[in-house]
C-alpha positions in Angstrom: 0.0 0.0 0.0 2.5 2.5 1.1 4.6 1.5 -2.3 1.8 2.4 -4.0 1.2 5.7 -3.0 4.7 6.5 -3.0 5.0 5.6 -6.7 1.4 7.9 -7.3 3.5 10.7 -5.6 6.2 10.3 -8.0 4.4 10.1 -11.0 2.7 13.4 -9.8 5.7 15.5 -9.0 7.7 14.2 -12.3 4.4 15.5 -14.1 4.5 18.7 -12.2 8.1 19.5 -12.9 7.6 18.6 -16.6 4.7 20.3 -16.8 6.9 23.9 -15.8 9.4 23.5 -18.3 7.0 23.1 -21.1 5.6 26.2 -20.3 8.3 27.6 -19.9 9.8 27.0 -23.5 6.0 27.8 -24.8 4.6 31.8 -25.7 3.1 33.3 -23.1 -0.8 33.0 -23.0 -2.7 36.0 -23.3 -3.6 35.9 -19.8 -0.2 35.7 -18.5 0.6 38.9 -20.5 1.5 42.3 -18.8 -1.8 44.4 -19.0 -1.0 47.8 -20.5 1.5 49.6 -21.1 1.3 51.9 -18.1 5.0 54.7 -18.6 5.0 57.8 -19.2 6.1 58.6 -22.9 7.6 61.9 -24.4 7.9 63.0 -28.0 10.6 65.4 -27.1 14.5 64.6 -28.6 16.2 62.7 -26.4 13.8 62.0 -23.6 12.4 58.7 -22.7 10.5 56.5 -20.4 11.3 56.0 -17.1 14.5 53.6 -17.5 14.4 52.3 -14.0 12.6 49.1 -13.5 13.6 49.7 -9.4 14.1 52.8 -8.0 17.5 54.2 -8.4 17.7 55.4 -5.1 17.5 51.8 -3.8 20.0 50.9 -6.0 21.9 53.9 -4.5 21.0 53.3 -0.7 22.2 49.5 -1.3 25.5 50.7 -2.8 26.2 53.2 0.1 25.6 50.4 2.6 28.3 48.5 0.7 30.7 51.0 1.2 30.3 51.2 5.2 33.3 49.7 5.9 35.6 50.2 3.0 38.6 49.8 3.8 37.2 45.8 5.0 35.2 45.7 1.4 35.7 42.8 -0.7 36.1 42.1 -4.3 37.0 39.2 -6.9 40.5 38.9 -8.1 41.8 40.0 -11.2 41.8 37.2 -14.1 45.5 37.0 -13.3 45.4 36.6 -9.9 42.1 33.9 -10.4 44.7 31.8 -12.5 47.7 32.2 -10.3 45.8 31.2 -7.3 44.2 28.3 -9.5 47.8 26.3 -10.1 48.9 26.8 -6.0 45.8 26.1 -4.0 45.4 22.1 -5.1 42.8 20.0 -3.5 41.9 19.2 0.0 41.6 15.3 1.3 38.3 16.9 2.8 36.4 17.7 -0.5 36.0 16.0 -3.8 37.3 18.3 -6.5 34.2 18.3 -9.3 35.3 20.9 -11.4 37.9 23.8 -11.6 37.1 27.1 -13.2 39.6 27.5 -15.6 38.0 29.4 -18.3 40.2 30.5 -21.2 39.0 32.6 -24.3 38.1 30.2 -27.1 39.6 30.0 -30.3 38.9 32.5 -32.5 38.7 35.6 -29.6 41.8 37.0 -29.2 42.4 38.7 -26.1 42.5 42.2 -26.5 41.2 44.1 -23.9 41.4 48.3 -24.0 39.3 48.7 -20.9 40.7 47.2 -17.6 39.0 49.1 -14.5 37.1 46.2 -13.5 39.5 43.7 -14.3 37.0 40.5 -13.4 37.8 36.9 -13.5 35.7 35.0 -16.4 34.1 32.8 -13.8 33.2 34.6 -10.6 30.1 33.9 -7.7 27.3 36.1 -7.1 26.1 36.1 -3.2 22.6 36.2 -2.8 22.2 35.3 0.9 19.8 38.0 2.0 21.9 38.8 5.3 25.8 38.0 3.7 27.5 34.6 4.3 30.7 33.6 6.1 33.8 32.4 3.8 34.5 29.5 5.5 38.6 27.8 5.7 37.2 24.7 4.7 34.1 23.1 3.2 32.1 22.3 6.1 29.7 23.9 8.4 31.9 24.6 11.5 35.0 25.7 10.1 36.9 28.6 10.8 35.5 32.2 9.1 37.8 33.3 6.9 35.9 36.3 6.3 31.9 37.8 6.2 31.1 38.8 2.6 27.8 40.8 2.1 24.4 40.1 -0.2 25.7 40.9 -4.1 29.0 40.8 -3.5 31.1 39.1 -6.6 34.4 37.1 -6.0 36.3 34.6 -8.3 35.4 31.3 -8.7 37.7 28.6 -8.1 36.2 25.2 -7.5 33.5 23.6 -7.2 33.4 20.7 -4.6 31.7 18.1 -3.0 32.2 17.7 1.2 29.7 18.1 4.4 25.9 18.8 3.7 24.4 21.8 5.0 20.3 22.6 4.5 20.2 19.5 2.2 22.9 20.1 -0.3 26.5 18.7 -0.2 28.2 21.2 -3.1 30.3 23.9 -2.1 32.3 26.8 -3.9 36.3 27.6 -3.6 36.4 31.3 -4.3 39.0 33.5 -4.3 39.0 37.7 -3.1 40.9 40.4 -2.5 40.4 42.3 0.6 42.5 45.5 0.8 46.2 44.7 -0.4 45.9 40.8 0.3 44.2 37.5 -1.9 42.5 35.3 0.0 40.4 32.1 -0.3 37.7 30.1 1.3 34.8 28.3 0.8 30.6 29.5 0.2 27.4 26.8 0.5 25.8 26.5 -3.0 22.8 27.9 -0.7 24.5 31.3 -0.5 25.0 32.2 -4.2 25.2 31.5 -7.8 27.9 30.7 -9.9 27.8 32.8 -13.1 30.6 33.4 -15.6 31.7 35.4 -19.4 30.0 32.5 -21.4 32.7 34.0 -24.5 31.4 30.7 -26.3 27.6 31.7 -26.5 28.9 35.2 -27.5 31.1 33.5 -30.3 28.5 32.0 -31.7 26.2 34.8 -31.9 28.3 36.9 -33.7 29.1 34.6 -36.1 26.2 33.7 -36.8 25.5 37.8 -37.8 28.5 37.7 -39.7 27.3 34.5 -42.0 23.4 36.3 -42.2 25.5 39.5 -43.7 27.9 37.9 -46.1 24.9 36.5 -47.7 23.7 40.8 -48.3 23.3 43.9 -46.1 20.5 43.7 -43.4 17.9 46.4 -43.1 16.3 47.4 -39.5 13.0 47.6 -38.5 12.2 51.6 -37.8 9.5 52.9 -35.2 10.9 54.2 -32.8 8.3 56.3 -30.6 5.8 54.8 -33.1 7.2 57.9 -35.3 6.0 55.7 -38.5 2.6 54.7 -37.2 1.6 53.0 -33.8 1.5 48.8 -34.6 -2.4 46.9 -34.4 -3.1 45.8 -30.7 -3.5 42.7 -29.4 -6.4 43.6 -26.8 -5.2 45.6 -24.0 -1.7 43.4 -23.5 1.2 45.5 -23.8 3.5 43.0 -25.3 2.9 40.1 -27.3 3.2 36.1 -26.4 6.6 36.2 -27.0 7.5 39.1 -25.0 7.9 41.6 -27.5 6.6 45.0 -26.6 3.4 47.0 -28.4 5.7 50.1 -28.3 8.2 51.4 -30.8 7.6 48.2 -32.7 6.1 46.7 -35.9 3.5 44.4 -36.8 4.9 41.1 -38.9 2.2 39.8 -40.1 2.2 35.6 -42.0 0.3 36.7 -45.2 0.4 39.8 -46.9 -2.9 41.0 -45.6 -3.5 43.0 -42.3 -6.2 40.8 -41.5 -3.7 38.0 -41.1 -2.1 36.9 -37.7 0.9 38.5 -36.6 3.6 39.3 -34.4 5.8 42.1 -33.1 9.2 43.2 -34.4 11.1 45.5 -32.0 12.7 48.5 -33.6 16.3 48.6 -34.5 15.9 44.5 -35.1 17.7 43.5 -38.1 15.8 41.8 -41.1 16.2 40.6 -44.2 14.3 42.1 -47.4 13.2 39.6 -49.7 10.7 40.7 -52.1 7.8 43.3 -52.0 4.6 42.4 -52.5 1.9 44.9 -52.3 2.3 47.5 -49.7 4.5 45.0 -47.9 8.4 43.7 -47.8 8.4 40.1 -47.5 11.1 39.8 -44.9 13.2 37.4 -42.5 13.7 37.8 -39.3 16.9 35.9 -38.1 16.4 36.2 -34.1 13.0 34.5 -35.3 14.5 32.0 -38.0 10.4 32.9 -40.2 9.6 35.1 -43.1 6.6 37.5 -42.5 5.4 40.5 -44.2 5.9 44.1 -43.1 4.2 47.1 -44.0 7.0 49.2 -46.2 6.0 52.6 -43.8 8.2 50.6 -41.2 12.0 49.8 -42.5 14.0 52.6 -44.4 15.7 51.1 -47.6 18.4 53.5 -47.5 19.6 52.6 -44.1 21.4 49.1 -43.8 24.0 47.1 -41.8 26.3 46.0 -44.7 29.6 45.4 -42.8 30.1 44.4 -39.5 32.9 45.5 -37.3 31.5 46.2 -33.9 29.1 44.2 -32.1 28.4 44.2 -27.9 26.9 40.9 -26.7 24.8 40.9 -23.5 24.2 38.2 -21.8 20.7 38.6 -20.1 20.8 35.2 -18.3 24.4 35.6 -16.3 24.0 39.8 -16.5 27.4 40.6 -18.1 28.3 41.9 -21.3 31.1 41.6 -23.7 32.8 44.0 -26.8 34.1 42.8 -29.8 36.0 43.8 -32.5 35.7 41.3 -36.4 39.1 40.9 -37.8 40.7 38.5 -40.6 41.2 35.5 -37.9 38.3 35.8 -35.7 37.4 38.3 -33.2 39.3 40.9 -30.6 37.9 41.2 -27.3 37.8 44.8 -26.6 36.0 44.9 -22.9 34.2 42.7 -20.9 32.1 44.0 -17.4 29.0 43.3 -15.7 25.9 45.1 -16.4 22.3 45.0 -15.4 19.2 44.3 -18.1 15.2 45.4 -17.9 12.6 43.2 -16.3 9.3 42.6 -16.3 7.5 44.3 -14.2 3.7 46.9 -14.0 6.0 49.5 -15.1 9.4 48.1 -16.8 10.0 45.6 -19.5 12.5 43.4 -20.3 15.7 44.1 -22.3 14.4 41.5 -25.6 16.6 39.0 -26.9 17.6 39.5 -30.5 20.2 41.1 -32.8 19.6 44.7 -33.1 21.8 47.7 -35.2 23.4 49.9 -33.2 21.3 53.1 -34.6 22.7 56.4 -32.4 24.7 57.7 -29.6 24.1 60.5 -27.0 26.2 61.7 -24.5 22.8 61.8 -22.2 19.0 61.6 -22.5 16.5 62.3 -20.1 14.0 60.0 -18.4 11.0 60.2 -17.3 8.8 59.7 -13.4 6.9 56.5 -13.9 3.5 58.0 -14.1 4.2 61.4 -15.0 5.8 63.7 -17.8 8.4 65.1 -15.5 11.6 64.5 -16.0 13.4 62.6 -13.1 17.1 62.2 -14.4 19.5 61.3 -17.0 21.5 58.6 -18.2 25.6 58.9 -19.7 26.8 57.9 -22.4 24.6 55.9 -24.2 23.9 54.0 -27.1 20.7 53.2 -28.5 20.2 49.8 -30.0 16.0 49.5 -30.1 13.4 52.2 -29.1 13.9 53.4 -25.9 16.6 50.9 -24.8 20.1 52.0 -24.4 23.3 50.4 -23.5 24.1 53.5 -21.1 26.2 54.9 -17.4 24.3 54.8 -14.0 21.6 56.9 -14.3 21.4 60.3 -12.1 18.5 61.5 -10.4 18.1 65.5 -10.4 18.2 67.3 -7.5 16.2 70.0 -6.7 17.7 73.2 -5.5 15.9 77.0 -5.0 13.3 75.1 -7.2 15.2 74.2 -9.9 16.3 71.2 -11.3 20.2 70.5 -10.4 22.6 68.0 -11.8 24.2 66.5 -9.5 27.2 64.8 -11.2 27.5 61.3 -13.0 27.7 58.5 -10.3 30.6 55.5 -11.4 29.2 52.6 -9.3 26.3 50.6 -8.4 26.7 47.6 -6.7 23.7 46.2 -8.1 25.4 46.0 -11.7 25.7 42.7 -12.3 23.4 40.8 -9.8 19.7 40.5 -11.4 17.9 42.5 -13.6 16.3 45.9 -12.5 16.0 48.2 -15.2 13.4 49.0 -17.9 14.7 48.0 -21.4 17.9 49.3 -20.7 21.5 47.8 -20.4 22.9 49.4 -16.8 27.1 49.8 -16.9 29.4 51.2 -14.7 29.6 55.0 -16.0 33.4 54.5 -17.3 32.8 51.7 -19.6 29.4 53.3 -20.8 31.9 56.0 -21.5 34.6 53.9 -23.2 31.8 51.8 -25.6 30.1 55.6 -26.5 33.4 56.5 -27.6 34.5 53.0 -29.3 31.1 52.0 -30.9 31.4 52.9 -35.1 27.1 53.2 -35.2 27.8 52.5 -39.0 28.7 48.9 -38.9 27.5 48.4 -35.3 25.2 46.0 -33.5 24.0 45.0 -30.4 23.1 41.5 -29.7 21.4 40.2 -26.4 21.4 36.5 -25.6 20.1 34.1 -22.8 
């Protein structure tokens, strides 16, 4: 009897769990779908939306309360150090050794890197113990502190191990950190973070795979931003479609050449391919869809194209990095590589989409909007747009407000939220100097911007 139920309680669970990841790897339904689309807009030249999915000053507050004691703060070890510390620590008879993060560039990505104030290790762990964790000397649950590190705090990964359980899990993580002028290393519970790491690999890939779609003709880019060439059909009162793709700034791709047809949304700034006209419409395909649909010609210039490729920024939305890169004869130059922080879903924020996008403009700043208002709250530096509102840009800067007016109180370098979990709307969050250094770098000409998972 008790076999029995047993077994029925298996059988449930297994269908449960299988039951989540198929709708997880399905579209949305429509009632799962954020219900409109609720931020402020502006037709004014370089003002947008609200670009902060979170509050900024949270994202300030928990930065200043990562500072309190800074002369005890602690970071990850330079990619140098990571390595070095790699070949001299060994193993321990305590712990079995299940895998060492030794992560070199692949072929084809030649290492050189023009930005180097975050100097990070290509494998690093993310702590997301609400209250900090203790580094531990050794991988069990009474050993000697080594040191306290605090919630979001980054530091190099060096192994990943098997020793005592703790809270029903036996893996633990070597890391390695810097704390003032000295390295150190110790050991955090899986329960206390996330591993997360440059995935160079996935970025490889992605370019390359723009690099084939252009040597077979130029793209063209889907053009709406502020729905300057017509608002898109709705789909009810959903704000994005079932595949996450937002109402706003985009275009409708419809399967026949007929508006009464079904159809989807294309993002501006995402790249396409023209195939033939037919009617009012381009027959077009869409790579980041891997279909053919047709578009209503009001929606993508002719005259403006991606024909060469030379620069191309990969985020990574899934491990919340991001990486530059430079096409040469034998493969690709790494230019920079940092942390950054994508949009999320939220009543008022959206996330950064997944796709491969020209890199259409830069500004030095733009404006943002108050969520439900058409005041302007702040600016962002340094930024480069890539589709509609969504920038690759510097931590943004609330205004102050002084004798009544609006003040600027100067750009701000850090968050310590970069790099942790999404909290922005759209855009792609970077420490001010690299936003800087990519502004400067980026040719928009033969530019792109591709976001993976």
């Amino acid at each position: 009897m008790y076999r029995k139920i047993s077994l029925i309680l298996i059988i449930i669970i297994i269908a449960a769990a299988t039951s989540c990841v198929y709708r997880r790897s399905t579209p949305r339904q429509q009632s799962d779908l954020p219900k409109e689309d609720k931020l402020a807009k502006s037709d004014r030249e370089a003002v947008e939306e609200n670009i902060n999915g979170i509050s900024i000053e949270d994202d300030l507050s928990i930065t200043q309360g990562s500072k309190r004691n800074e002369k005890d703060r602690i970071s990850g070890l330079t990619k140098q150090q990571s390595i070095q510390m790699l070949k001299s620590i060994g193993s321990k008879k305590m712990n079995t050794v299940l895998h060492e993060y030794d992560t070199t560039l692949p072929q084809g990505i030649n290492d050189t890197v023009k930005y180097n104030q975050y100097n990070f290790s290509y494998d690093y762990f993310l702590v997301t113990a609400e209250n900090g964790a203790d580094v531990r000397e050794n991988p069990v649950p009474d050993a000697t502190v080594v040191a306290r590190v605090e919630n979001l705090d980054k530091m190099s990964l060096l192994q990943r191990v098997e020793s005592d359980e703790m809270q029903g899990s036996n893996i633990w993580y070597r890391v390695g950190f810097q704390n003032g002028d000295r390295t150190y290393e110790g050991y955090l519970h899986s329960t206390e973070g996330t591993p997360r790491a440059f995935r160079f690999n996935r970025m490889q890939d992605a370019v390359n795979r723009l690099k084939q779609q252009l040597e077979e003709g130029a793209l063209h880019f889907v053009s709406n931003y502020k729905n300057q060439n017509g608002a898109p059909p709705s789909m009810g009162d959903v704000a994005v479609d079932q595949h996450g793709y937002r109402v706003y700034h985009s275009a409708p791709a419809y399967e026949q050449a007929d508006t009464g047809s079904n159809f989807r949304y294309v993002p501006d700034g995402m790249l396409v391919r023209i195939l033939g006209e037919t009617g009012e419409f381009y027959h077009i395909n869409v790579p980041t869809f891997n279909r053919d649909y047709y578009i209503p010609q009001k929606y993508i210039d002719r005259e403006l194209t991606l024909g060469r490729l030379s620069h191309v920024v990969v985020v990574d939305r899934d491990q919340q990095n991001q990486a530059a890169f430079e096409l040469v004869e034998n493969g690709l130059n790494l230019i920079s590589y940092t942390l950054s922080t994508t949009g999320f879903k939220g009543d008022f924020s959206f996330e950064t989409t997944l796709g491969s996008y020209k890199a259409i403009e830069k500004r030095e700043r733009f404006e943002y909007l108050k969520k439900e208002t058409p005041d302007v709250a702040g600016y962002a530096p340094f930024a480069v747009r890539f589709t509609g509102g969504a920038y690759i840009h510097g931590v943004p800067v609330a205004y102050e407000e002084r004798d009544g007016e609006k003040a600027d109180p100067g750009t701000i370098e850090y968050l310590h939220t970069i790099g942790t979990f999404p909290r922005s709307s759209m855009c792609v969050r970077n420490y001010t100097s690299h936003a800087e250094f990519l502004y400067n770098w980026m040719a928009i000409q033969n530019g792109a911007v591709i976001v993976i998972e």
